[in-house]
Each structure stands twice: as structure tokens, then as C-alpha cells.
VOPAGU-2260 file (C-alpha; in pm, 1 decimal, decimal comma):
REM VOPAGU-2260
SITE   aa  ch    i         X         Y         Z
SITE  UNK   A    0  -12346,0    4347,0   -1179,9
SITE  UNK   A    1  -12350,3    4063,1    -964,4
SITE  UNK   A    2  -12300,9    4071,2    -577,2
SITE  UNK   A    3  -11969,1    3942,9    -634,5
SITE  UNK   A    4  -11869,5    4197,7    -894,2
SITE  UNK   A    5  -12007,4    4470,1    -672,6
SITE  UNK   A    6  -11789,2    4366,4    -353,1
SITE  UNK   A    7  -11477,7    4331,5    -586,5
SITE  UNK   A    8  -11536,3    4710,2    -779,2
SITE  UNK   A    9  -11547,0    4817,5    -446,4
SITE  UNK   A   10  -11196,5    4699,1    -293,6
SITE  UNK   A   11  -11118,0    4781,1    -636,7
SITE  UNK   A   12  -11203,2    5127,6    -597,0
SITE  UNK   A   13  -11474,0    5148,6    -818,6
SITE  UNK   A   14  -11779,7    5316,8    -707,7
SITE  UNK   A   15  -12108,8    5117,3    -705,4
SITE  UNK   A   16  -12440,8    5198,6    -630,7
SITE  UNK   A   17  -12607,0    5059,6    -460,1
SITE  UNK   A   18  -12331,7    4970,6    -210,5
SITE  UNK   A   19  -12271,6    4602,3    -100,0
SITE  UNK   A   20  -12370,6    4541,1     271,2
SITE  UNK   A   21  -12371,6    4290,1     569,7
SITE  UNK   A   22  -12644,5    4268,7     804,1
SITE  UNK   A   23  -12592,7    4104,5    1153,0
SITE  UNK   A   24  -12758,5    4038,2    1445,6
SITE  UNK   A   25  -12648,2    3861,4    1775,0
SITE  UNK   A   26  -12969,0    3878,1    1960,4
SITE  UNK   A   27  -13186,9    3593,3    1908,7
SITE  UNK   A   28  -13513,2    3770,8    2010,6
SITE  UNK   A   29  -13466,2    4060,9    1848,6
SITE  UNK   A   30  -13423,6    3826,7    1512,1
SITE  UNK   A   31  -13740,3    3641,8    1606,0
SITE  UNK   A   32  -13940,9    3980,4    1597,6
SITE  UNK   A   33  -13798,7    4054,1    1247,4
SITE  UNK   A   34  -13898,6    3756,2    1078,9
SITE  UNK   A   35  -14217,8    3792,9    1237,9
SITE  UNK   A   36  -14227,6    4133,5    1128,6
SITE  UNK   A   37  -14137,4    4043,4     764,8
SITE  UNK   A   38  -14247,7    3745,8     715,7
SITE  UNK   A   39  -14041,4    3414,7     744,2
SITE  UNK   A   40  -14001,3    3406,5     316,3
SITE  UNK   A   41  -13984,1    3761,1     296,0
SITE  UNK   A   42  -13693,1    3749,2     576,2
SITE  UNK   A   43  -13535,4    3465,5     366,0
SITE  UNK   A   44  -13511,5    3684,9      35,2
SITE  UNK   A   45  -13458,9    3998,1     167,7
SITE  UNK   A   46  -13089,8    4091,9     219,1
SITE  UNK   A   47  -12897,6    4070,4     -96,7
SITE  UNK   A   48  -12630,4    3789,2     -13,5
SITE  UNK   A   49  -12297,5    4007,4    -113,7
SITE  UNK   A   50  -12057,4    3834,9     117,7
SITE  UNK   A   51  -12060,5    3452,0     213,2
SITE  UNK   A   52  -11843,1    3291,7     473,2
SITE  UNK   A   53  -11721,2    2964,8     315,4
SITE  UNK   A   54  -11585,7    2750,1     625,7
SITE  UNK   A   55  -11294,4    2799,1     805,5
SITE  UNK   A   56  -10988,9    2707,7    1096,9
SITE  UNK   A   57  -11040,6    2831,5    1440,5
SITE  UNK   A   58  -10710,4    2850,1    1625,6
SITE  UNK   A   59  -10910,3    2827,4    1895,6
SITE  UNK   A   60  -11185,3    2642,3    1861,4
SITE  UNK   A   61  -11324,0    2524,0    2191,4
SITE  UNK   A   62  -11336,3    2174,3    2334,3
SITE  UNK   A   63  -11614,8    2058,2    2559,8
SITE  UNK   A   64  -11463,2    2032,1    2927,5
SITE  UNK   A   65  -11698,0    2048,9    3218,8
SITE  UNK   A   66  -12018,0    2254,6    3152,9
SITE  UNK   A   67  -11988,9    2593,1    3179,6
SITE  UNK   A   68  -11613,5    2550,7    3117,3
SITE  UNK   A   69  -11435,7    2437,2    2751,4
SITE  UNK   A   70  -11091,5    2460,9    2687,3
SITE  UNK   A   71  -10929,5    2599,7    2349,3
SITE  UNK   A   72  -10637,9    2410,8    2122,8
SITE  UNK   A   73  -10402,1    2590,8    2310,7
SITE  UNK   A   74  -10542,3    2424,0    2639,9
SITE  UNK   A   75  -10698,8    2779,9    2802,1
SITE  UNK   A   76  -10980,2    2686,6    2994,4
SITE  UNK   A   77  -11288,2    2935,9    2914,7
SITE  UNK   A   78  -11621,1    2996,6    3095,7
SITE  UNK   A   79  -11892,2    2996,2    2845,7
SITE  UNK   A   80  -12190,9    3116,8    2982,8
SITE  UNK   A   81  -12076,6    3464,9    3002,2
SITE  UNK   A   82  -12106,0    3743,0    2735,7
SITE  UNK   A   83  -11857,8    3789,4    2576,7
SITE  UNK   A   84  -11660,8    3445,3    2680,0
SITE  UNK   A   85  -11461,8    3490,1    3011,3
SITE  UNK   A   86  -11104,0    3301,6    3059,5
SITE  UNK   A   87  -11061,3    3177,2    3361,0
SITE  UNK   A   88  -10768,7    2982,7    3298,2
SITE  UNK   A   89  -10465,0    3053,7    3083,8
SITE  UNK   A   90  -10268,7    2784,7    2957,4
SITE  UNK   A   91   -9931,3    2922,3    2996,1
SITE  UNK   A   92   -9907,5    3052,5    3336,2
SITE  UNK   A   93   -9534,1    3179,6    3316,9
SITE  UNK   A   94   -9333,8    3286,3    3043,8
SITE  UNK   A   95   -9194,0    3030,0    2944,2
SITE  UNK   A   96   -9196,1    2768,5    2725,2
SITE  UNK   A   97   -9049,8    2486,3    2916,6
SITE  UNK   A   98   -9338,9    2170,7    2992,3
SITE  UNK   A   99   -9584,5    2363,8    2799,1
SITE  UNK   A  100   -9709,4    2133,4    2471,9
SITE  UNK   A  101   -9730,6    2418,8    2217,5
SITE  UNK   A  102   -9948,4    2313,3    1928,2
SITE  UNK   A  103   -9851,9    2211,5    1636,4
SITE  UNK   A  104   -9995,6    2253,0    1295,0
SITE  UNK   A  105  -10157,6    1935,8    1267,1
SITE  UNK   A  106  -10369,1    2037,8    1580,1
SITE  UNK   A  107  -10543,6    2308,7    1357,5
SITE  UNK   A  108  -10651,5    2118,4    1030,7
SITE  UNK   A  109  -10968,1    2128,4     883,8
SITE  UNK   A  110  -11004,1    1846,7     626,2
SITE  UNK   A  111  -11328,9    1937,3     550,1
SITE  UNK   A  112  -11266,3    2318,0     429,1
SITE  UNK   A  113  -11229,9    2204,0      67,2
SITE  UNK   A  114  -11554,6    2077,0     -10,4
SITE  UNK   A  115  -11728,5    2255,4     208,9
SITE  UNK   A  116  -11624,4    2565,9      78,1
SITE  UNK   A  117  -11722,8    2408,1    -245,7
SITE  UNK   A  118  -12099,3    2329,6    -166,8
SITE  UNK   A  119  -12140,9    2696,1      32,2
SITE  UNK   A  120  -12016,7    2871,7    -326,0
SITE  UNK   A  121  -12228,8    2625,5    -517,0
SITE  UNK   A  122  -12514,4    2721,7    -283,2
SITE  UNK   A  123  -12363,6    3102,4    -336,0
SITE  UNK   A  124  -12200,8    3107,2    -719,2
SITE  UNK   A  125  -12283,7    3489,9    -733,0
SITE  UNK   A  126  -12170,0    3653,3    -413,5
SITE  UNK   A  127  -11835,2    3696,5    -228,9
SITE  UNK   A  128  -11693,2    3438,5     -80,6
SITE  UNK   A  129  -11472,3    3489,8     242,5
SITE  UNK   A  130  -11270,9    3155,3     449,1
SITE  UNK   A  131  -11223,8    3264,7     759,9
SITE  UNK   A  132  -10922,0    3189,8    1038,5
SITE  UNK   A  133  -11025,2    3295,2    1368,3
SITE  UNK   A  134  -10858,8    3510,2    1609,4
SITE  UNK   A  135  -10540,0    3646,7    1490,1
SITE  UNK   A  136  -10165,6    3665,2    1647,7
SITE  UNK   A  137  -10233,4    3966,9    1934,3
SITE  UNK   A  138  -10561,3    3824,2    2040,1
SITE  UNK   A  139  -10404,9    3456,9    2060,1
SITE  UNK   A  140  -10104,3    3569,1    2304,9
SITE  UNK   A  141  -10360,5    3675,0    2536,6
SITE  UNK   A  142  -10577,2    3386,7    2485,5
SITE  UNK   A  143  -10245,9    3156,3    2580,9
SITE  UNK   A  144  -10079,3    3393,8    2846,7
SITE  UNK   A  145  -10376,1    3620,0    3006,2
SITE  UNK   A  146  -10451,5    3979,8    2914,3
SITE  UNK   A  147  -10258,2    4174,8    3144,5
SITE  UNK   A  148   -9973,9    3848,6    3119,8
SITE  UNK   A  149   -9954,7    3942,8    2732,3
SITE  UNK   A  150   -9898,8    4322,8    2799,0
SITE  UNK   A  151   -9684,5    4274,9    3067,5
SITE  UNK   A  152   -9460,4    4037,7    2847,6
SITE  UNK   A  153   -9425,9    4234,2    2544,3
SITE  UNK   A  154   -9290,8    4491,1    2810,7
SITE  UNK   A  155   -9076,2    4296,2    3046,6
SITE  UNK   A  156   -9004,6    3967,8    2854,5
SITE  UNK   A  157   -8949,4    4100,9    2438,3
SITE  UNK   A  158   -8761,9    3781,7    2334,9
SITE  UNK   A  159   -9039,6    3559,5    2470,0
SITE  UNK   A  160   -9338,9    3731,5    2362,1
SITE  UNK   A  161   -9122,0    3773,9    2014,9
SITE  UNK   A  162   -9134,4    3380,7    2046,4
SITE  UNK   A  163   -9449,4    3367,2    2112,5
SITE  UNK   A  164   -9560,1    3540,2    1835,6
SITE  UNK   A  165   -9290,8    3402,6    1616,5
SITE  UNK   A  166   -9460,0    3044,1    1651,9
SITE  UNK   A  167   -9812,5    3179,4    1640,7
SITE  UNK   A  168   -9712,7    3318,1    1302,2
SITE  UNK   A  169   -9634,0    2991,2    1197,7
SITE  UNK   A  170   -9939,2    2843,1    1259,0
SITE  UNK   A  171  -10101,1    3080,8    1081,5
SITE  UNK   A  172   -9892,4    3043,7     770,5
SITE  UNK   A  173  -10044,5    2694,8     811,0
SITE  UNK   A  174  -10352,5    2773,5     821,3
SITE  UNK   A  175  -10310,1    3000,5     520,4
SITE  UNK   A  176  -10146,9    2689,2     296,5
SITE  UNK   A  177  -10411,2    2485,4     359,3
SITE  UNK   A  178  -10679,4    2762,6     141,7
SITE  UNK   A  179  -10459,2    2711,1     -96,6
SITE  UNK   A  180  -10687,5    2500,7    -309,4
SITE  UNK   A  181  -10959,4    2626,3    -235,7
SITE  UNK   A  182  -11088,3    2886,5    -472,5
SITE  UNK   A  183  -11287,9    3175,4    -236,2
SITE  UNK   A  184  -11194,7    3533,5    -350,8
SITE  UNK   A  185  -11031,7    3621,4      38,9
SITE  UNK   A  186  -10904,5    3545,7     414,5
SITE  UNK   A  187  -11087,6    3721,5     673,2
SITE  UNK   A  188  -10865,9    3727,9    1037,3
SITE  UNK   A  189  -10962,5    3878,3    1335,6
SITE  UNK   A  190  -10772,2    4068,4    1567,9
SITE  UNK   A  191  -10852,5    4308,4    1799,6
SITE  UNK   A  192  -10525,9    4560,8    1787,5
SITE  UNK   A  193  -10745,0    4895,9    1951,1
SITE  UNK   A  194  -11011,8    4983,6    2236,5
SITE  UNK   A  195  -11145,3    5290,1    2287,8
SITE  UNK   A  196  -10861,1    5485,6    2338,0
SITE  UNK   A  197  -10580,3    5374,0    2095,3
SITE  UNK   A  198  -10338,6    5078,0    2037,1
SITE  UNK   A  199  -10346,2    4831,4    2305,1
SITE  UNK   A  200  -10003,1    4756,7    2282,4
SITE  UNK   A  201   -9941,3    5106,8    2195,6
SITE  UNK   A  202   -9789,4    5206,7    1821,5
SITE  UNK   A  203   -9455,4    5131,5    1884,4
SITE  UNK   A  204   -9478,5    4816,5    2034,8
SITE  UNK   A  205   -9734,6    4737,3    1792,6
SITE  UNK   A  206   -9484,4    4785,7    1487,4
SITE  UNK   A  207   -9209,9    4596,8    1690,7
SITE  UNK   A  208   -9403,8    4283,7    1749,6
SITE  UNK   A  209   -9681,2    4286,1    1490,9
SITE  UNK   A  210   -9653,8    4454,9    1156,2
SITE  UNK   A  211   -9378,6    4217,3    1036,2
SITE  UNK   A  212   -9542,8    3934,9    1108,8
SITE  UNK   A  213   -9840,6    4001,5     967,3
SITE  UNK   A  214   -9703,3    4100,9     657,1
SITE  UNK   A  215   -9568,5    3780,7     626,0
SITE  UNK   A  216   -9965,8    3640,1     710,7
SITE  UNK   A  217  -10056,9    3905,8     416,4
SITE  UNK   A  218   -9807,7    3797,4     179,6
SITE  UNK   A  219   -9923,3    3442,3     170,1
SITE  UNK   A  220  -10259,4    3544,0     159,7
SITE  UNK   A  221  -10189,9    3760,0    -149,7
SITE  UNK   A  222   -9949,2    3433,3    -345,2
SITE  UNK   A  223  -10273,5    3244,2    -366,8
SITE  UNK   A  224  -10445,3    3548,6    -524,4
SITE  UNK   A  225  -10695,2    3612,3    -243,7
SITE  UNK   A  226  -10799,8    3925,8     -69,0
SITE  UNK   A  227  -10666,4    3978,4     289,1
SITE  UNK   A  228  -10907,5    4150,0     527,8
SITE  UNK   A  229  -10920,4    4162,4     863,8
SITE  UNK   A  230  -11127,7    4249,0    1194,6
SITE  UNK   A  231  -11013,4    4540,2    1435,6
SITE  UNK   A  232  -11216,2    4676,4    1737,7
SITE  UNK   A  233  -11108,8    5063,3    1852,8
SITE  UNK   A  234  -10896,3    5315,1    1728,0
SITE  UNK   A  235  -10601,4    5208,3    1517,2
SITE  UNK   A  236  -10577,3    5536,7    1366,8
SITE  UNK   A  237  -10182,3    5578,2    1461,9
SITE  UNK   A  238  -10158,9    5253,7    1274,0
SITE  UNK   A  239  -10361,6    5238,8     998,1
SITE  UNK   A  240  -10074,2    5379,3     782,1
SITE  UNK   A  241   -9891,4    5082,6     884,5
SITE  UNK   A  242  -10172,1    4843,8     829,5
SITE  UNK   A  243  -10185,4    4994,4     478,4
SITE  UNK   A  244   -9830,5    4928,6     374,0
SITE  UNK   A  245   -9829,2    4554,9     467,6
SITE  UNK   A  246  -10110,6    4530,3     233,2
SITE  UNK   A  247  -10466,4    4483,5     425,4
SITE  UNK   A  248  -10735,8    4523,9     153,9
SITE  UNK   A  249  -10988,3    4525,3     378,5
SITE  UNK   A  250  -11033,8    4687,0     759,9
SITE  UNK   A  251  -11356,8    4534,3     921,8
SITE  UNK   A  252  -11551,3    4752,2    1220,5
SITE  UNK   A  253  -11439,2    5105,8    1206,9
SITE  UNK   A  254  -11578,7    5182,6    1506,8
SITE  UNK   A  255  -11672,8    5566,8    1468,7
SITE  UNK   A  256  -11688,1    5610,2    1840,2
SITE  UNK   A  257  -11339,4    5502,9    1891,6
SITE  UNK   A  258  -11077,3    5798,3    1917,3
SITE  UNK   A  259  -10991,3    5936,4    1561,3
SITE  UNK   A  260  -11192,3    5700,3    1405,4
SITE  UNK   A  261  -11480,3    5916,8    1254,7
SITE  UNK   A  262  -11523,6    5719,6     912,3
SITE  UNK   A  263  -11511,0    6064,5     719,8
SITE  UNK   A  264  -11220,9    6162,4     805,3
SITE  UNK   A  265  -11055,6    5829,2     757,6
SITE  UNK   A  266  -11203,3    5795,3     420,9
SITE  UNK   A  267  -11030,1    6140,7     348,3
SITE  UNK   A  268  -10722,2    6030,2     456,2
SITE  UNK   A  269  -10680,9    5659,4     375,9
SITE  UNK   A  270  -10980,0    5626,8     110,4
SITE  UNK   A  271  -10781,2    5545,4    -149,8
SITE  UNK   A  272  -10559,6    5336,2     -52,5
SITE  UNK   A  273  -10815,4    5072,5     181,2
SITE  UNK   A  274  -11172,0    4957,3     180,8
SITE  UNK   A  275  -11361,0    5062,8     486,4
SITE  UNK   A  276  -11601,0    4781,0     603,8
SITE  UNK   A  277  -11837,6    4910,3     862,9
SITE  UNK   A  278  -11863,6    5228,1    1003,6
SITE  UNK   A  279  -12230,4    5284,0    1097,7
SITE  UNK   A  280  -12167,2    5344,2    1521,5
SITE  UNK   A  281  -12299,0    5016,2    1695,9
SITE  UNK   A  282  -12292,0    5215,1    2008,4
SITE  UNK   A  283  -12417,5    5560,9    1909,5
SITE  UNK   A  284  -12639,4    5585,7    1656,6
SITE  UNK   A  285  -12787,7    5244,2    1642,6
SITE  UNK   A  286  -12829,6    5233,6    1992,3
SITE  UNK   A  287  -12941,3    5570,3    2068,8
SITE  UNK   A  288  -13049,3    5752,9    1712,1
SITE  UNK   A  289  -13376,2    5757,8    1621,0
SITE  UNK   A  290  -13493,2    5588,7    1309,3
SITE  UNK   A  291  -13491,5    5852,4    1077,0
SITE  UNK   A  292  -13102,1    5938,7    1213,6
SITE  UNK   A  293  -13016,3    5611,8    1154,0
SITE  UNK   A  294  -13162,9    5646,6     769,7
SITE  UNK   A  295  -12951,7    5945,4     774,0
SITE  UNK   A  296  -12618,8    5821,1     829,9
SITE  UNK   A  297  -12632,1    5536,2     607,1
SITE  UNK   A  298  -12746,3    5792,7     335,5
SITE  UNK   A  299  -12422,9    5984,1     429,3
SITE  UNK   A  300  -12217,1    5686,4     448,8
SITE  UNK   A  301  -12351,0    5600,8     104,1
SITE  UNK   A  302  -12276,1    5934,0     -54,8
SITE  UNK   A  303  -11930,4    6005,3     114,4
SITE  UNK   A  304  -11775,1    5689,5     211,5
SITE  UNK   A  305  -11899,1    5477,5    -131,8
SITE  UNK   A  306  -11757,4    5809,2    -319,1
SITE  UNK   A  307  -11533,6    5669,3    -542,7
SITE  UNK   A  308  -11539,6    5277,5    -428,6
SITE  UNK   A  309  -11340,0    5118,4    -142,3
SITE  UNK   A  310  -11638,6    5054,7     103,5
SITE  UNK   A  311  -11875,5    4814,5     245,3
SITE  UNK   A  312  -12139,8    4903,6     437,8
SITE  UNK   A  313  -12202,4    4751,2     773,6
SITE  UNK   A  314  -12278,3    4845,2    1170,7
SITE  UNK   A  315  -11991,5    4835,7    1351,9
SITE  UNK   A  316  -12074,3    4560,0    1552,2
SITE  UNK   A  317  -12395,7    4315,8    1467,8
SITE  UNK   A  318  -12677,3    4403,5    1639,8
SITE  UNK   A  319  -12656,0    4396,2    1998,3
SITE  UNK   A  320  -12906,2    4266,0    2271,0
SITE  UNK   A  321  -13091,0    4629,5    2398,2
SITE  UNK   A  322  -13122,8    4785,1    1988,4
SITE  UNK   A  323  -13492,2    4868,9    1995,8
SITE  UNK   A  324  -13703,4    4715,0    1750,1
SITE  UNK   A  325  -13743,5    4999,2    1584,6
SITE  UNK   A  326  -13406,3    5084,6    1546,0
SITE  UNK   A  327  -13366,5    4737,8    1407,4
SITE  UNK   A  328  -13607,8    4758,0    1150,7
SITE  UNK   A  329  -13438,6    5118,3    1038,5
SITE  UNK   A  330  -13087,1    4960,1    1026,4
SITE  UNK   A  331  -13275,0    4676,3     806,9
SITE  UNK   A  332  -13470,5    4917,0     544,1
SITE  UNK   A  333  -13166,8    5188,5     515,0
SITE  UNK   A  334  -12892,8    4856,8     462,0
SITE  UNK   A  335  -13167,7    4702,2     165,5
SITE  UNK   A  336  -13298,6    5067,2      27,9
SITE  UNK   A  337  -13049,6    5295,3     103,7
SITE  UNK   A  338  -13214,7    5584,4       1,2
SITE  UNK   A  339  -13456,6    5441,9    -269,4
């Protein structure tokens, strides 16, 4: 069984062992002691290539403006030396549509995400290959109007934030046409719907304003025959029945330290009907097991979450800046052994 096949038995429901992973890490030190540790080749060879991103359209890709500042497509103006980015501007201060240049299609076209795509599968003809679109329609009405702006709206103004999401929509339809041709087995969006607590928007508000426009984003994703899967931080347990009936294939993070969102219980629930891509805790048991907890868990995960198909194993997050070394190396042997 190729990587490929093993990924695809898996959203298919079919059980594989071992299970396919992804390994990230967004600390450049901490990668720089695992080569050394490994070996530069070894590193190179080591992590079975399951998934490959192919290319891709950012909706809001960021333009070079005055160092530390850049401003996205939708003219926000962003300060990039902090972690994560900060906005300090938004581009639409009121809401309201009137002198603001909304973007059009044309803004967000990648002419290169045909052959691109083409040379990374080349370079990749046996693993999964994923084109992904950048931030999705919640985070981008933030990202135009300002965090507490975008709550406030989809309380006090409905008919614009329904606008405002109505257009976003169509720009990601856009984006979606133009994979069309290009033959990668899914369409991997981000968007973060949950924190810690529950919904951001809150599950009513969320079905209002969201779940009918991304089934429409799913439903083009599924004409051209790919696999829609998407990235969620926090609990969306209220939702995830939702997410389930406008067709997600895949949920990216599970975050088990998020309310109701121990990956056991989920996979009870939901297991047969989603494929769980994450769920080792980024900010519990990475950060604070020890290395023979963190062999533990992914043995559990294995066992209960792989049982009967529909999962991917992954932290929750890539490795942060603060994992220990050691942890790191754990998180690397239990991801490539898993048991063995």
C-alpha cells in the first residue's frame, strides 16, 4: 500500500496499520537540533511523505508595505514581526460597503497552480496530494472588519455581515474553479470556527451565517471529485454534527484540550461518519508529558482512533517554540514507529 492508498483507506474508513501521519515543526532551532540529532540524510528519509501540499491561493496573501508592516489583498495592514501576525489595521473600518474596493476574483489568481502542482506530484507520484486555499470565510471577515468588528456585526448588522460573507463565498467558489484542472486528490481550507471554550460565533449564529455557505464551498469541492478538509482550532463539538452533514471529509487539529473535544469520545460519536486529523494535545501532552507519555498516547491514538479507519495522525498544532528536545524526539520516534 502506497502512502497515497493509505491516506485514502483511511477517509475511506478502512483501517490501516501503520497509520498515515504529518510531522510539523514551527521552531527553527528546535529543527536544527533534530537534523543534527539524526543526521541531515537520515532527517531527509525519515518521515514517510503521506500528505503533500501541492501549491495553492492565499486570499490573503501579504504584500510588502513598510517593514514590519504588509498589507493583505483585502488591503488590512498587518504587523509582521509578532507571533502569531498582529492586525493593526483593518481595511473596512465601518460596515459598510460604500468607497471600499472589494476584491474581485481576478485579484486572487494563481496562474502558476497548474504546473506547479504538476512538478510537486511528479516529485511526490505516491503520496497524497492536498491544494490548499488559505484562510476560510469566518477568519476572512475578521481579517477585513477587526475581531471584535466581525462579532459585533454578525450581532448588530446580520444583512451586512450576510453580505459580507455572501461575497467572500464567491471568491472562494473562485478559487475552487480554478483546481479544477488540476488533478490533486483534495482542498484543504482553514478556518478557525472554536477557541477554548466553544463556537466563536456561538452555534446558532454559526449555522445562520456559515453552514450554508460552506456547503456550497463543499459542494464544488466534491463536483471536481476532490476531498474537502478543513482546519479548525477549539471546540466545535456543538457543531461538528453540522460540519458532518455539509460534507467535510476531513477535520484538521482536534484540539483535545478544547472543551468536549477529547478525541475518544469524538471518535465514538462521529467516527464513522469523519476522519479525525490530529488529536495528539499540542498543549498538554507534548508540552508537558514525558517521553514515554507521549509514546503512550500515540499508541492509544493508534489503537482507538485508527480502529476501523477515518484517522490521521498528527499533534494538534506543529511543534511549538518551548517543546523540549526530548519531547521532540518522542513525538518524532512514536509518529515513524508507532509502537514497533
Amino acid at each position: 500500500m502506497t502512502p497515497r492508498e493509505a491516506v485514502l483507506a483511511q477517509i475511506a474508513h478502512q483501517e490501516t496499520r501503520p497509520v498515515p501521519y504529518t510531522f510539523g515543526c514551527e521552531d527553527p532551532e528546535l529543527t536544527e537540533r533534530l537534523v543534527a540529532h539524526y543526521g541531515a540524510e537520515r532527517w531527509r528519509s525519515l518521515f514517510t511523505p503521506y500528505i503533500v501540499h501541492v501549491g495553492g491561493i492565499d486570499a490573503a496573501l501579504h504584500q510588502p508595505n513598510t517593514v514590519p508592516f504588509a498589507r493583505d489583498g483585502f488591503g488590512s495592514l498587518w504587523r509582521m514581526d509578532r507571533r502569531p501576525w498582529h492586525l493593526q489595521e483593518p481595511a473596512l473600518k465601518e460596515p459598510s460597503f460604500e468607497g471600499y474596493d472589494f476584491p474581485t476574483a481576478d485579484r486572487f489568481v494563481n496562474p502558476g497552480l497548474r504546473d506547479g502542482a504538476a512538478k510537486a506530484m511528479a516529485a511526490h507520484p505516491d503520496s497524497f496530494s492536498i491544494i490548499g486555499l488559505g484562510w476560510g470565510l469566518f477568519e476572512l471577515t475578521w481579517r477585513i472588519r477587526g475581531f471584535e468588528n466581525a462579532l459585533i456585526d454578525a450581532a448588530t448588522e446580520p444583512d451586512f455581515y450576510a453580505e459580507l460573507l455572501d461575497r467572500l463565498t464567491d471568491l472562494r467558489l473562485s478559487m475552487v474553479a480554478q483546481c479544477a484542472d488540476v488533478p490533486a486528490d483534495a482542498i484543504f481550507f482553514g478556518d478557525d470556527w472554536g477557541d477554548q471554550r466553544g463556537v466563536i460565533l456561538g452555534p446558532d449564529r454559526w449555522r445562520r451565517f456559515l453552514k450554508p455557505r460552506w456547503a456550497k464551498v463543499i459542494d464544488a469541492v466534491h463536483a471536481q471529485g476532490k476531498i474537502a478538509m478543513c482546519h479548525s482550532c477549539g471546540s466545535i463539538v456543538d457543531i461538528l454534527p453540522d460540519v458532518i452533514e455539509i460534507g467535510l471529509d476531513v477535520f484538521e487539529s482536534v484540539q483535545p484540550e478544547a472543551e468536549g473535544m477529547n478525541p475518544y469520545e469524538l471518535k465514538r460519536q462521529y467516527g464513522k461518519h469523519i476522519t479525525f486529523w490530529g488529536c495528539l494535545g499540542s498543549q498538554s501532552t507534548i508540552q508537558f508529558g514525558t517521553p514515554q507519555e507521549i509514546h503512550d498516547e500515540v499508541r492509544r491514538l493508534v489503537r482507538e482512533v485508527g480502529a476501523g479507519g477515518g484517522f490521521i495522525l498528527a499533534a494538534a498544532k506543529a511543534l511549538q517554540p518551548g517543546t523540549s528536545f526530548e519531547n521532540a524526539v518522542a513525538v518524532v520516534e512514536a509518529f515513524t514507529n508507532q509502537g514497533a
